[in-house]
N, C-alpha and C positions, 0 to 999 in steps of 0.2 A: 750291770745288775739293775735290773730295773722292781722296784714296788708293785702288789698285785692290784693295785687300783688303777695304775697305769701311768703313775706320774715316775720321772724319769729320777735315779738314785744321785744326790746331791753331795755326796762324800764327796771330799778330795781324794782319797784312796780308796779304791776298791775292796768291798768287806772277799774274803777269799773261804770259804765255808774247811772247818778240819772235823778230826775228831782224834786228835792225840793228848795222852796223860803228861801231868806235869806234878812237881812237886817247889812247893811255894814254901818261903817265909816271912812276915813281917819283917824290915829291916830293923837289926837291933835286937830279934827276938829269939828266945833256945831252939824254939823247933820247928818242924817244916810237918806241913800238913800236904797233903795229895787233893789233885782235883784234873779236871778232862778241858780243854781247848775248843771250844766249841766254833770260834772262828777268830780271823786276824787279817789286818791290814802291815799297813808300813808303819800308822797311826798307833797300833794299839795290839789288843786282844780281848777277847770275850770269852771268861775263865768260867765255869762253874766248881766252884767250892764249896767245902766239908764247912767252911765257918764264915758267918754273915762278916761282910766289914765296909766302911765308907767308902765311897768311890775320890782317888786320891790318895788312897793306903798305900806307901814306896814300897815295893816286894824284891825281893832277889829270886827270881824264877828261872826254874831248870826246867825246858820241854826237852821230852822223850821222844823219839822216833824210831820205829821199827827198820832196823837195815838186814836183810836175812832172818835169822834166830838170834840175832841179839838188840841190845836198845843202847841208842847212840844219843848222845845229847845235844841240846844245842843252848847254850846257855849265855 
């Protein structure tokens, strides 16, 4: 993956571009709010969510993936 100015991408893990839904929780917290996967490594994920919070917030997350007509998790 290379930057469009042309310097070459410095990750250790290749960022891999998704667009799959997931549904998240603060650990320790009553309930799970929804948000979309916008991209993921081995590193990490890049979540956009319903509710602002620090980077470092522990989450228990469930991604959704479409197999057929139904949604399969991966958690």
């Amino acid at each position: 993956m290379e930057r469009l100015d042309g310097n070459e991408e410095r990750r250790k893990s290749p960022r891999s571009l998704m667009d799959l839904p997931l549904e998240y929780r603060v650990l320790n917290a009553p309930f799970a709010h929804g948000g979309i996967v916008a991209n993921g490594s081995e590193e990490g994920l890049l979540i956009y969510s319903v509710k602002d919070m620090p980077v470092g917030t522990k989450l228990d997350i469930v991604v959704l993936f479409p197999k057929g007509y139904e949604l399969r998790t991966l958690s």
